[in-house]
N, C-alpha and C positions, 0 to 999 in steps of 0.2 A: 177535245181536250183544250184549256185554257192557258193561254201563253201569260205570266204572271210578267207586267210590266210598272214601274218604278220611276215615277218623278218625283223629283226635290222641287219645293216652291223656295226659293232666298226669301227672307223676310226682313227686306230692308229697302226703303221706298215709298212711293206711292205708286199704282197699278197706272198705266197710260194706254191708249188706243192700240200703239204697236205691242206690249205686252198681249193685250187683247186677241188679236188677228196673229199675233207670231206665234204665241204657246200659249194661251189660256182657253181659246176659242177650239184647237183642235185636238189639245190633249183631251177637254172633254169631250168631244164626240167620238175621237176612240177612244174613252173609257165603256161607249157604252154597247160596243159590239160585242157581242156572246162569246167571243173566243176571249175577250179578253179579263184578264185578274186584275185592275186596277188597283195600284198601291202609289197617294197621293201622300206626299208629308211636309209641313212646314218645316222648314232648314234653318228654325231659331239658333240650335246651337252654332254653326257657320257664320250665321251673322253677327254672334260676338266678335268674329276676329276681321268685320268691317267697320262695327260699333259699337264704341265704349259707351254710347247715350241712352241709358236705361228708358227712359223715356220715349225717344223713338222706339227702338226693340219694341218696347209693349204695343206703341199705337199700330207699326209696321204690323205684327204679327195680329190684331185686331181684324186691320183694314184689310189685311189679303186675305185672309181667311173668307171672311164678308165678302170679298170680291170672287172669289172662287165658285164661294155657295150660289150667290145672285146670278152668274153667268151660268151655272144649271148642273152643277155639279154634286151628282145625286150620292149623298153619302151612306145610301140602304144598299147601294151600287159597287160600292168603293170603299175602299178602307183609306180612311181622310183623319190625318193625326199629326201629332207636333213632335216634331226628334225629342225635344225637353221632355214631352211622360216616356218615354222608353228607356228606361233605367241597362235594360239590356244594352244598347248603343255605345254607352261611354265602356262598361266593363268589356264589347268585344272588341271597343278597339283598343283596348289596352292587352288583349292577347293577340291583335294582329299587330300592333307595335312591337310588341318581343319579337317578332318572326321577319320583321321588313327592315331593310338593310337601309342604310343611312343613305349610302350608293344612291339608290333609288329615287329617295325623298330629294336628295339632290339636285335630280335630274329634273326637277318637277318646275313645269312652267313659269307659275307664277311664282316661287323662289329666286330660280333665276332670273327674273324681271326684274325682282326687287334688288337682288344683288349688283343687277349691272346698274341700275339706275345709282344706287350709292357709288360705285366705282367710279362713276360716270361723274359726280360731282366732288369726286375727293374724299368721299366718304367711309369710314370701318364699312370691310363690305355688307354688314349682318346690321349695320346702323338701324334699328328700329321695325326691324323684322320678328315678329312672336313666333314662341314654340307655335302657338295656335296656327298658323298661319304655315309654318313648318309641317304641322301632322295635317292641315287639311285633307292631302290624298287617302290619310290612312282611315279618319273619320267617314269621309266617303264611300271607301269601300267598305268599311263595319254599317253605314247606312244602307247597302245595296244586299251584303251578305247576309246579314242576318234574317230576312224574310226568303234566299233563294231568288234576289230576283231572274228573271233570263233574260230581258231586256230592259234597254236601260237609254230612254230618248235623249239627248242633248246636242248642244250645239257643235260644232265642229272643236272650239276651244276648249272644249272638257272632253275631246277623247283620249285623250292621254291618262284621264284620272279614270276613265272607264279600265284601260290596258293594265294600269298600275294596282286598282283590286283584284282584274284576273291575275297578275304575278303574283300577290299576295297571299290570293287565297290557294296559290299551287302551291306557292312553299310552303302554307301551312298543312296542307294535304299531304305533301313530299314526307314533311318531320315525323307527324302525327298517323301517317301509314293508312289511311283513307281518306277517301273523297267525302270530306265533309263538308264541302260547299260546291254550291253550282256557280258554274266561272259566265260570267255576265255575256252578253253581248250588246257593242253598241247600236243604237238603231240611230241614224241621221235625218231628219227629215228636208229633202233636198227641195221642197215645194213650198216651205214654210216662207208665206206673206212679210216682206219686209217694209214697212210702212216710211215715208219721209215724214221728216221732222216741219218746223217752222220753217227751217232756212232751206230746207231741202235737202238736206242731208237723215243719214238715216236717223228714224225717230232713239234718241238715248237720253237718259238722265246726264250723261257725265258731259252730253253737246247741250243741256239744258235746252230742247228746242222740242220738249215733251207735251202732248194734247192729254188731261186728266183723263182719264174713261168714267170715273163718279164724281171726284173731290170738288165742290165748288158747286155743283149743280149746273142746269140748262144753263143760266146764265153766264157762268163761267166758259163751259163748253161752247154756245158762242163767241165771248170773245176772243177766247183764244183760236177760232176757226179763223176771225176776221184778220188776225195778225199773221196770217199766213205769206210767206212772204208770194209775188206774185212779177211778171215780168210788165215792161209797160204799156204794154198794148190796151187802146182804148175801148170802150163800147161801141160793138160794132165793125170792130176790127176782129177777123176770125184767128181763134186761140188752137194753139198746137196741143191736141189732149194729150199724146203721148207723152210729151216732157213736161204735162202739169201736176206737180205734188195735189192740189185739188183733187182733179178726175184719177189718181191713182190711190188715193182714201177713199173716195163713194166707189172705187169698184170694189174694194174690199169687201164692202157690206151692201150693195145693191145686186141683185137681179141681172142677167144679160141683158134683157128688154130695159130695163132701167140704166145702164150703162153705158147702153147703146146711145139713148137718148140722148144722156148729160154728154156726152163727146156730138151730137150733133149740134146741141146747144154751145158747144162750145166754140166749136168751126163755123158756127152761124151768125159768131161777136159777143153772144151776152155777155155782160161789163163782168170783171171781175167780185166786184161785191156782191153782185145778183147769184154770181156761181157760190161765191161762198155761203151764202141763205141757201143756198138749195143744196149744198154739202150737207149744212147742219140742220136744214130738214130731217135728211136722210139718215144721219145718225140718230138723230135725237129720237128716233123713230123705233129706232131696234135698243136705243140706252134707254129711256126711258124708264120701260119696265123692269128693266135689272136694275137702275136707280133706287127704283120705288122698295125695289127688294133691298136692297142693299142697305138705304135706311134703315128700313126696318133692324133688319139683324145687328148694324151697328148700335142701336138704340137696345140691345137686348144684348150685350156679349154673353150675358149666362144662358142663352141657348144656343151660341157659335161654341161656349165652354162644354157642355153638355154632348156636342155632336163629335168635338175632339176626342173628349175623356172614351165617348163609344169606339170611337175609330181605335184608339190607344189601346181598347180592352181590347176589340179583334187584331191588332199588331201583335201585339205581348202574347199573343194564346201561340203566337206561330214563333217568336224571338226567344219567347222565357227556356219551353222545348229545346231548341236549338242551343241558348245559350249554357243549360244546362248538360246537357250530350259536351259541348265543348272542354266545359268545368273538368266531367269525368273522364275526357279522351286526357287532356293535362294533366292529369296528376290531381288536382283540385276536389279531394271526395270526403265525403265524413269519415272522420277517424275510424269509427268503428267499421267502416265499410271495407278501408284497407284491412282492418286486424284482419277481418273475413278473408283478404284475399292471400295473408300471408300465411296461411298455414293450417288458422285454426277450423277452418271446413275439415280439413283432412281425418283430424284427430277424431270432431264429431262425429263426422260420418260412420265409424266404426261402431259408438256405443247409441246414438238418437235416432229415435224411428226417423224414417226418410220420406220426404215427400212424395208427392206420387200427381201422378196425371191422369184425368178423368173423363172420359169420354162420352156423351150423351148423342141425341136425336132430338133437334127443335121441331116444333110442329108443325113446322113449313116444310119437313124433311131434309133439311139442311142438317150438318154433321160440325160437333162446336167440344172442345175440352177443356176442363177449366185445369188449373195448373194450385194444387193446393199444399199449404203447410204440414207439416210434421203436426200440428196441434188440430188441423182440419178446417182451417182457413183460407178462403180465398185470396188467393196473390193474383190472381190471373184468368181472366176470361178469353177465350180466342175469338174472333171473328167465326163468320158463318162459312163453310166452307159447302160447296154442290156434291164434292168427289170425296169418298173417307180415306179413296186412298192420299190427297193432298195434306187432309187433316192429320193419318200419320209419319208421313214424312215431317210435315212440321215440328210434333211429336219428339221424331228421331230426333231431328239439331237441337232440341231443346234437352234431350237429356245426356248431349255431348257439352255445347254451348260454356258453361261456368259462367259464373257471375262477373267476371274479368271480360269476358267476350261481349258480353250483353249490350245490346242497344238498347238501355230504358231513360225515355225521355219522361218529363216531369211534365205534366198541364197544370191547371187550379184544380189542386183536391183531387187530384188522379193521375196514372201513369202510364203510359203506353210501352208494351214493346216491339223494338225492329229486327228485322229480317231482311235485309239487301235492300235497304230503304224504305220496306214496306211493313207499313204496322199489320202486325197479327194477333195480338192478343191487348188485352185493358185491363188495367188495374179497378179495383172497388174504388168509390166514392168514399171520399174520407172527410172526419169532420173538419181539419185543417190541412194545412200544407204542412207544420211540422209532423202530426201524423201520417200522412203521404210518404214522407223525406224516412221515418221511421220504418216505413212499410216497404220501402225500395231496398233499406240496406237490406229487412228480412228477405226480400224476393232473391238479390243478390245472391246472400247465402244458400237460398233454397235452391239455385241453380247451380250451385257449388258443388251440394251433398247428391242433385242427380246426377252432375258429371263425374266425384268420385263414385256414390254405387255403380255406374255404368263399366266404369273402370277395373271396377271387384275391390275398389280400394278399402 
């Protein structure tokens, strides 16, 4: 069974060596273990509320994407998409907004940061603070919930937004009288490579003391290797590996036996400069080839557009479903969906032939019934079932069930229905979606007029 796991990539920056080695390097290699559902998304919308710079935004979300694919992230693998095509995203978090307490949003880290810093200078406390910036938690966990994720990697600073979509989505499970969503778990990763910087402190944009991982090319990467800062011990005088920023970047990306060596060279005096050539050896070695990639795909974004637009079609198959279950648990349903539910089944069901349930034998011996209209159309195909006695049971809820109870989720041009989570029967292939949308309210009803006949009504 596949445990479905969920990273946000920020799309704000340029990608750096510690990027590399801290999250980018190990989320993809476990993306690509068997157990796991990898669900990777650019977090464009988030970084509107870092940056008003139209400009950057677009080159950002370019270059990381480019940077992701080059470093080996296989998107036939993974479902690899931008929050901005998931139209689902913004509409759920505007029903988990209605349900999350202000309380809450309060409590939330980086709010309070902002607030004490304005207090802190004299400032209104809310001086320059956006809604954006305010709902981040609740956009987060509409990023997390709407796919189901169960785990959910991050760094220690964002476990608090992990905690604040499990409240979330329990109040909305609480109001709405089922567990309509799976409450996340954090995952930590307590082993994640923290790289130093220039000055030796940890590698961050915001200490500007950043090594590019592509931008600039080898020669770039060179010299910013060379500015590393270093202590002053000459050539020939033996260097302490443990406390050198150096030898704790080539062991990131070297070999034991290679590791091994560069710390003997090191204790052995080679000059500082000499170390640095044989750092940027060693990198240049494994960057390289992702360079060469990475060009490439920069020079081409309409096939980095391409690979999104697929990821977004596989997102949306599993969001759109969901967000529409959501729609119809609220209240949210086509008019004529409600008339059906208010009454006028009842009256029908007295004078209009009644639908009826049909039962077959596939030729694999498997036992399947289709669920059909008053006019003698298909609404409803079941799954294959081994046992007929399962297939009638199933049977039985459906012709207690009503249209009100009904789990029917909407896909592209077809419909699914649930049963304690589990799909049991599929709607026909229809030529549109407003056909579909048309074909749900009939299903509705039809399970209307079996729960009144059952009734004797």
């Amino acid at each position: 069974m596949q445990t479905r796991v969920l990273t946000g990539i920020t799309t704000t920056g340029t990608p750096h060596l510690g990027n590399y080695v801290g999250a980018i390097r190990p989320a993809i290699a476990a993306s690509r273990r068997a157990e796991v559902d990898a669900f990777f998304f650019m977090a464009d919308y988030h970084a509107l509320i870092k940056s008003d710079d139209p400009a950057r935004i677009e080159r950002s979300r370019l270059e990381i994407a480019a940077t992701w694919l080059a470093a080996g992230l296989d998107p036939n693998k993974v479902t690899f998409y931008q929050q901005s095509d998931i139209p689902e995203i913004p509409e759920l978090t505007w029903f988990l907004t209605c349900v999350t307490a202000k309380g809450l949003l309060n409590r939330a880290h980086a709010y309070k940061a902002a607030v004490d810093k304005n207090v802190e200078t004299a400032e209104d406390a809310d001086a320059g603070i956006t809604a954006g910036l305010y709902m981040y938690p609740v956009l987060m966990a509409a990023d997390i919930l709407a796919f189901d994720a169960q785990q959910v990697p991050v760094g220690r600073d964002q476990i608090q937004h992990i905690e604040m979509a499990r409240d979330i989505a329990q109040r909305f499970n609480h109001i709405y009288g089922r567990e309509f969503f799976v409450l996340p778990e954090v995952v930590i990763e307590e082993q994640v490579a923290t790289l130093p910087g220039l000055d030796g402190r940890k590698m961050s944009k915001s200490y500007d003391n950043t090594i590019a991982l592509f931008a600039g090319g080898a020669r770039q990467l060179r010299e910013t290797i060379m500015r590393i800062v270093t202590d002053s011990r000459m050539p020939g005088e033996p260097k302490d590996a443990d406390s050198s920023s150096l030898f704790t970047i080539f062991r990131a990306f070297a070999s034991e036996a290679e590791s091994a060596a560069f710390r003997r060279a090191l204790e052995e005096g080679i000059g500082w400069g000499d170390a640095k050539q044989v750092l940027y050896e060693r990198l240049e070695a494994d960057i390289a080839p992702m360079r060469e990639h990475y060009e490439n795909l920069i020079a081409r974004p309409g096939d980095i557009e391409d690979i999104l637009q697929e990821g977004a079609r596989k997102a949306r198959a599993i969001a759109a479903p969901k967000v529409a279950q959501l729609r119809d648990a609220i209240g949210l349903r086509a008019m004529s969906s409600t008339h059906t539910r208010s009454g006028v089944s009842k009256a029908a069901s007295k004078t209009a032939k009644p639908p009826r349930l049909a039962s077959f034998r596939d030729a694999d011996g498997s036992f399947r019934f289709r669920l059909l209209s008053p006019e003698g159309d298909e609404l409803l195909l079941s799954k294959a079932f081994n046992d007929p006695k399962q297939a009638g049971l199933v049977q039985k809820r459906l012709k207690t069930l009503g249209g009100t109870a009904a789990t029917v989720l909407t896909v592209p041009r077809s419909c699914v229905l649930e049963l304690d989570g589990e799909v049991v029967a599929t709607g026909p292939d229809y030529a549109d979606d407003a056909t579909r949308d048309a074909a749900v309210v009939d299903l509705r009803a039809a399970l209307d007029l079996l729960a009144a006949q059952e009734k004797g009504e």
